[in-house]
TIRO-2110 file (N, C-alpha, C; in Angstrom, 1 decimal):
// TIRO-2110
-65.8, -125.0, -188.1, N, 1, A
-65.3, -124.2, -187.0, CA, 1, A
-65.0, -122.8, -187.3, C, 1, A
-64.5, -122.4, -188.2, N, 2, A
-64.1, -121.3, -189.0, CA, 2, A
-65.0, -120.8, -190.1, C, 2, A
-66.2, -121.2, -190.3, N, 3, A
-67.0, -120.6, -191.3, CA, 3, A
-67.4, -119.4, -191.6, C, 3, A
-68.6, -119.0, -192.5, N, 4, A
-68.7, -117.5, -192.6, CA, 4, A
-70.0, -117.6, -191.9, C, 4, A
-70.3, -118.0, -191.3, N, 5, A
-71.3, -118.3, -190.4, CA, 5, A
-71.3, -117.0, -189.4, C, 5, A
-71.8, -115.9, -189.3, N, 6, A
-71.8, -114.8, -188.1, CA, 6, A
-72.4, -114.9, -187.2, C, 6, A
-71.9, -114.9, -185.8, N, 7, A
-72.5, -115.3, -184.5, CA, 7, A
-73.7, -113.9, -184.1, C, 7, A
-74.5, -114.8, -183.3, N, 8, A
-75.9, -113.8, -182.9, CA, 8, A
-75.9, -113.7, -181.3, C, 8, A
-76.2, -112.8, -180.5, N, 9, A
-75.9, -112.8, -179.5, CA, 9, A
-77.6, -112.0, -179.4, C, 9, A
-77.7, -112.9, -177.4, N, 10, A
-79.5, -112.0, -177.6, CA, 10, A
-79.4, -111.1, -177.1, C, 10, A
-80.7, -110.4, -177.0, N, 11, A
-80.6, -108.7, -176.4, CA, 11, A
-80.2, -109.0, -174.8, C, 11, A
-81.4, -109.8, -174.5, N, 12, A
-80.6, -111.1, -173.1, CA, 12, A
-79.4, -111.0, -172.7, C, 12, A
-78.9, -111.5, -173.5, N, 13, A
-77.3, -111.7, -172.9, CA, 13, A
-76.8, -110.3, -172.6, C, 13, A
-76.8, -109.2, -173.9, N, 14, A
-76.5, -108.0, -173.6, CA, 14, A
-76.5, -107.2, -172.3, C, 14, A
-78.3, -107.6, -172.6, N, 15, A
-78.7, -106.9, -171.4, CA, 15, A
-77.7, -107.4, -169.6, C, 15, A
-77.9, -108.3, -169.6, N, 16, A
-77.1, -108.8, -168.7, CA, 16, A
-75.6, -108.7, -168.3, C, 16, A
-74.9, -108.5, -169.3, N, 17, A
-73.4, -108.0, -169.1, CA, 17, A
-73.3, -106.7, -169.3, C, 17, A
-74.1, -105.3, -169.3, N, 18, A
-74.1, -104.4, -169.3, CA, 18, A
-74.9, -103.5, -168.5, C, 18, A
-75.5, -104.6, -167.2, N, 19, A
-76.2, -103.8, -165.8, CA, 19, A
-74.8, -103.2, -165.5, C, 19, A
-75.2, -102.5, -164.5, N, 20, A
-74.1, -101.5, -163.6, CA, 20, A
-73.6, -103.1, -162.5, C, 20, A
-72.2, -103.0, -162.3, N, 21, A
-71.9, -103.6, -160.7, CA, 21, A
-72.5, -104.0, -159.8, C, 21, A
-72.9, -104.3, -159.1, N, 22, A
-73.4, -104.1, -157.9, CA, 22, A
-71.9, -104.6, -156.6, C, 22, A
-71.4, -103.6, -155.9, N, 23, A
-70.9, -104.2, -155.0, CA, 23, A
-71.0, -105.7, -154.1, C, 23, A
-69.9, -106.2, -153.7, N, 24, A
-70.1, -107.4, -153.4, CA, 24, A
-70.3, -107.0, -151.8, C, 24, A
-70.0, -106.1, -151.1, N, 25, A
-69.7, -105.7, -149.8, CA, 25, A
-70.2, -103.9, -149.8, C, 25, A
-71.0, -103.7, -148.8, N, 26, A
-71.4, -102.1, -149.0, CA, 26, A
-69.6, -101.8, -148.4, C, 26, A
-69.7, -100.4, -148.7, N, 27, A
-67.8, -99.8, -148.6, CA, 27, A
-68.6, -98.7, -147.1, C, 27, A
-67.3, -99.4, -146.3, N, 28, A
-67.0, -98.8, -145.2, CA, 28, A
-66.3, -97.5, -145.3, C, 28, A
-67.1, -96.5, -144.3, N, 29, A
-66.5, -95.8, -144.4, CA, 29, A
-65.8, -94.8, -143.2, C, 29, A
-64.3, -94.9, -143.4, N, 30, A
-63.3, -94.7, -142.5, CA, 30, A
-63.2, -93.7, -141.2, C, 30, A
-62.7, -93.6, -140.7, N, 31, A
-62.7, -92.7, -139.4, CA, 31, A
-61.9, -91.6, -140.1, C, 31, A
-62.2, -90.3, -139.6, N, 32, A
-62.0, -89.0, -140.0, CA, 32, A
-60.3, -89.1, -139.6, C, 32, A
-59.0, -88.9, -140.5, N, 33, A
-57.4, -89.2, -139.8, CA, 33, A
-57.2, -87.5, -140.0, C, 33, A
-56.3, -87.6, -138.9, N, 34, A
-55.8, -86.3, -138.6, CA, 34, A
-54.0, -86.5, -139.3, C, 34, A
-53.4, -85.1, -140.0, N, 35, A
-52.0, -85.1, -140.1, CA, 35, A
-51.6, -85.2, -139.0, C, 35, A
-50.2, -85.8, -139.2, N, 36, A
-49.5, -86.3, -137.7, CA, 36, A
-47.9, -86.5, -138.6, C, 36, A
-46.7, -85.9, -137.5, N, 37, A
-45.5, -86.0, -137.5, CA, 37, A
-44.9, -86.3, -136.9, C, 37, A
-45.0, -87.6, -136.3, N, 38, A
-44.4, -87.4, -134.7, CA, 38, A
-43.7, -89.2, -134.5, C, 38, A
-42.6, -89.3, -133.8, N, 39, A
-41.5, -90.7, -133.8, CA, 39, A
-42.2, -91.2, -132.7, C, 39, A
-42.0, -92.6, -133.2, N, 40, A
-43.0, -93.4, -132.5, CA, 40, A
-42.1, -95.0, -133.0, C, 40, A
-42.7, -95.7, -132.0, N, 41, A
-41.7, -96.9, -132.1, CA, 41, A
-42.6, -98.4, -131.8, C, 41, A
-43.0, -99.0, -132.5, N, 42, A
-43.3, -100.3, -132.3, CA, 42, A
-43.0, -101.4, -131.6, C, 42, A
-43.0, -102.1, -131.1, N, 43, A
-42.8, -103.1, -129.5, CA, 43, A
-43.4, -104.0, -129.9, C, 43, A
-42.4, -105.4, -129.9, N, 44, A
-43.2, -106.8, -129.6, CA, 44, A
-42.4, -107.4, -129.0, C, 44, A
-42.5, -108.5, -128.4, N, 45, A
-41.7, -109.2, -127.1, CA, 45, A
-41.3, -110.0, -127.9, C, 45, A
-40.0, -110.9, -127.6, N, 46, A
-39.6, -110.5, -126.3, CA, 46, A
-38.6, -109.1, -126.2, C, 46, A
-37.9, -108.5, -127.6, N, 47, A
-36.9, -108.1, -127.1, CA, 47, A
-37.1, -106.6, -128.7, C, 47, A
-38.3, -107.2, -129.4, N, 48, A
-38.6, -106.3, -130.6, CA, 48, A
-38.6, -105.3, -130.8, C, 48, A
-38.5, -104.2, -131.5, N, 49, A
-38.8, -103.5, -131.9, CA, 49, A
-38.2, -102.7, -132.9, C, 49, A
-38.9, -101.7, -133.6, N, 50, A
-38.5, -100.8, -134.3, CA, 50, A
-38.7, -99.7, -133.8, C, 50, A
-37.9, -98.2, -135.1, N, 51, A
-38.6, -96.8, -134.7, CA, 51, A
-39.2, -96.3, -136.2, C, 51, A
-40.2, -95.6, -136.3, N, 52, A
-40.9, -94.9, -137.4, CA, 52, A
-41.5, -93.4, -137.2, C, 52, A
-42.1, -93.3, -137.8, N, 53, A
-43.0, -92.1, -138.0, CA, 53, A
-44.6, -92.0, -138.2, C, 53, A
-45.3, -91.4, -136.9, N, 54, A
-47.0, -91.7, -137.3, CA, 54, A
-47.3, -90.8, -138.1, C, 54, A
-47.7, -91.1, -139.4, N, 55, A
-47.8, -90.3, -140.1, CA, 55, A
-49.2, -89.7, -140.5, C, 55, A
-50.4, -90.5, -139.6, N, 56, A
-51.7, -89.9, -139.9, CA, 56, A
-52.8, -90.9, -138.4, C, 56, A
-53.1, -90.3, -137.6, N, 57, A
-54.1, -91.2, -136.8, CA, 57, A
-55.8, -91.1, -136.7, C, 57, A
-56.4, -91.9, -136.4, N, 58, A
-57.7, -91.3, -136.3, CA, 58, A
-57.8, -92.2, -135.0, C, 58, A
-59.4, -92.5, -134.7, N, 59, A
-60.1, -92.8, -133.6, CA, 59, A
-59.6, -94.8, -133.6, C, 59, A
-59.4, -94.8, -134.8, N, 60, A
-59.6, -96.7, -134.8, CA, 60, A
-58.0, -97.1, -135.1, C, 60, A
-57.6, -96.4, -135.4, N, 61, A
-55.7, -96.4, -136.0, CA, 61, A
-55.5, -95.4, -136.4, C, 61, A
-53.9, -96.1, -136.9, N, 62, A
-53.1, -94.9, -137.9, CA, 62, A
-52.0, -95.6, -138.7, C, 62, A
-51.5, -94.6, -139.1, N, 63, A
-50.3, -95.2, -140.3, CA, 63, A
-49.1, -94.6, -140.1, C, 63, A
-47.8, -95.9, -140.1, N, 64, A
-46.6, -95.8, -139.9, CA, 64, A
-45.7, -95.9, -140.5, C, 64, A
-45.2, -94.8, -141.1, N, 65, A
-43.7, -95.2, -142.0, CA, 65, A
-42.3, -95.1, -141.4, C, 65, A
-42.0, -96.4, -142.5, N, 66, A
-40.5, -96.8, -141.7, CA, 66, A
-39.4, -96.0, -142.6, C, 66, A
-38.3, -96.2, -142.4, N, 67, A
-37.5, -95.8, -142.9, CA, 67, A
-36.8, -96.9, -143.8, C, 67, A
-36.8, -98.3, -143.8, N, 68, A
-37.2, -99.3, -144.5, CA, 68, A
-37.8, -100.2, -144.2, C, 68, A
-38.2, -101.4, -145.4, N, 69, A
-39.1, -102.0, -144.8, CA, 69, A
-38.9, -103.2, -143.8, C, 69, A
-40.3, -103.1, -143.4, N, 70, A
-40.0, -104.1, -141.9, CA, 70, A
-41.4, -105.1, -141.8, C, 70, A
-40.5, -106.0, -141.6, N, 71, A
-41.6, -107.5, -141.1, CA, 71, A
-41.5, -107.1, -139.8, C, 71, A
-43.1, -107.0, -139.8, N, 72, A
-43.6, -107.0, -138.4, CA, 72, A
-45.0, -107.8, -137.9, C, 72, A
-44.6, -108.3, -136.8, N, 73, A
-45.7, -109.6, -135.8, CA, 73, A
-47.6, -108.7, -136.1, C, 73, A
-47.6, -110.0, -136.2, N, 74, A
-49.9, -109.0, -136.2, CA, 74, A
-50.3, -108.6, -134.9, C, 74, A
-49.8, -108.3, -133.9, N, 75, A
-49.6, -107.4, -132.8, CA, 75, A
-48.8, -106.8, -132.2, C, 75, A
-48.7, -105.5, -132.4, N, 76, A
-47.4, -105.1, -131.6, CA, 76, A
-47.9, -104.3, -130.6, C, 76, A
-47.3, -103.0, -129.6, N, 77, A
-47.7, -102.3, -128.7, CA, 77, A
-46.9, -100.5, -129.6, C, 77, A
-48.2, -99.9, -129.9, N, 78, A
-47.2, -98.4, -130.7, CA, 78, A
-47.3, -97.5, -129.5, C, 78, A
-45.8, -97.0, -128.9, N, 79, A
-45.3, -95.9, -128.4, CA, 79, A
-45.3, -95.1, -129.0, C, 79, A
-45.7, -93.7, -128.6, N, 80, A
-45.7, -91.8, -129.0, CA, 80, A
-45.6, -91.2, -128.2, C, 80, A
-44.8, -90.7, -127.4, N, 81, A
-44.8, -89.8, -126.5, CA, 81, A
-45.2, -88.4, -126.7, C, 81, A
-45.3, -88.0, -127.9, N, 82, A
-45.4, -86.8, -128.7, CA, 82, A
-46.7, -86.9, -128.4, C, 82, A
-46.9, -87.6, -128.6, N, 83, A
-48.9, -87.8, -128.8, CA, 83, A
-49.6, -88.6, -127.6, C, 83, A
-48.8, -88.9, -126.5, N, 84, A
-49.1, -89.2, -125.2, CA, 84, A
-49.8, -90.6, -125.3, C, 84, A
-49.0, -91.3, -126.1, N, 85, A
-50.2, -92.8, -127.0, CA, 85, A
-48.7, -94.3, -126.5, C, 85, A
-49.5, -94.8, -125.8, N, 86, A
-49.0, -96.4, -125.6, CA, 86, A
-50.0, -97.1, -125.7, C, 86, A
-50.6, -97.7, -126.7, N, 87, A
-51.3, -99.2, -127.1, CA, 87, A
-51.2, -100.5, -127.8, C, 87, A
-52.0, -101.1, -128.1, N, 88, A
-51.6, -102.4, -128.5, CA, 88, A
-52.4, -102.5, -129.4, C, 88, A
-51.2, -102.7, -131.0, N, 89, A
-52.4, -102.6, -132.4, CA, 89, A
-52.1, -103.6, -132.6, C, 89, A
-52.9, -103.8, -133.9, N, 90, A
-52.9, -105.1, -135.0, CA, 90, A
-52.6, -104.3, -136.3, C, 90, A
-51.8, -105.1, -136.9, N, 91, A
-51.2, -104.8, -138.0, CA, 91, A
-52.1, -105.4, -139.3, C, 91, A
-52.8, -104.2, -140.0, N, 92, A
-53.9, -104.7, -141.4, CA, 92, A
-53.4, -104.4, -142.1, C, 92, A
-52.2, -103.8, -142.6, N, 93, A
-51.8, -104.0, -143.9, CA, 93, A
-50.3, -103.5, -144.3, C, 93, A
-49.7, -104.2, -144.6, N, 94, A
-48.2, -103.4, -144.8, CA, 94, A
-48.0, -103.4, -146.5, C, 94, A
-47.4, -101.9, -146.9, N, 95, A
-47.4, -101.2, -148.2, CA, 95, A
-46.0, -101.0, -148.6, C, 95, A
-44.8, -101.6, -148.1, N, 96, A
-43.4, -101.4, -148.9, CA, 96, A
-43.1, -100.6, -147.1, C, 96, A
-42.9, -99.4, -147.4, N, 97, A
-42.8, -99.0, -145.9, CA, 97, A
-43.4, -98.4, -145.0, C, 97, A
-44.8, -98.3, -145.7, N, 98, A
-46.1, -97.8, -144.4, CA, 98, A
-46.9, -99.4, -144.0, C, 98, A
-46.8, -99.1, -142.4, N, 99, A
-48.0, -100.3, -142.3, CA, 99, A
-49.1, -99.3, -141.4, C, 99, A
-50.2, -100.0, -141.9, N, 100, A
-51.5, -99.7, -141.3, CA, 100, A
-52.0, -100.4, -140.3, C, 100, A
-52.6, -99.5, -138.7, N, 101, A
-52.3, -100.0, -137.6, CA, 101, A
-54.0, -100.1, -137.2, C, 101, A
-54.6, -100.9, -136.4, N, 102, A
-55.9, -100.4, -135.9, CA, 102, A
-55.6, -101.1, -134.5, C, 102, A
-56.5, -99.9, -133.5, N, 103, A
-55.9, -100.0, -132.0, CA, 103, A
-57.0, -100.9, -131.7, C, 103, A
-56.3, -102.1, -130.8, N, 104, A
-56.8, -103.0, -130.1, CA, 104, A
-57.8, -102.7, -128.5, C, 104, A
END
């Protein structure tokens, strides 16, 4: 098991574990986000909600920071009056206190 026996590896194998990656998924690429400052407040029924900050929106969503963090439902409705915006997102990803919103 332990001998002085030195292991041979083929050019094969090498070759093989030393292609480039290939992605498993081509990468999507995002909707152009605009800076944004503006209090805005999340809504889910029956009686929910919070208040935050949009902190960046584009055409498909945007991203919301809280002031801490918050469990929130995979649908809510985000208010902005600032931004003249009442819709109904889905929540794809929450980061400590930004969650990432895409409009329904």
């Amino acid at each position: 098991m332990f001998g002085r026996k030195k292991p041979t590896v083929s050019t094969e194998r090498i070759a093989a574990v030393s292609k480039p990656r290939q992605s498993v998924r081509p990468r999507q690429h995002r909707a152009k986000r605009a800076a944004s400052w503006a209090e805005c407040q999340l809504i889910w029924p029956p009686n929910g909600g919070v208040f935050g900050v949009v902190m960046d929106i584009s055409e498909t969503g945007a991203r919301v920071r809280f002031k801490y963090r918050q469990a929130t439902p995979p649908i809510v409705t985000l208010v902005c009056p600032k931004l003249k915006l009442r819709r109904a997102v889905e929540v794809v990803r929450q980061d400590g206190t930004d969650v990432g919103l895409r409009f329904i």
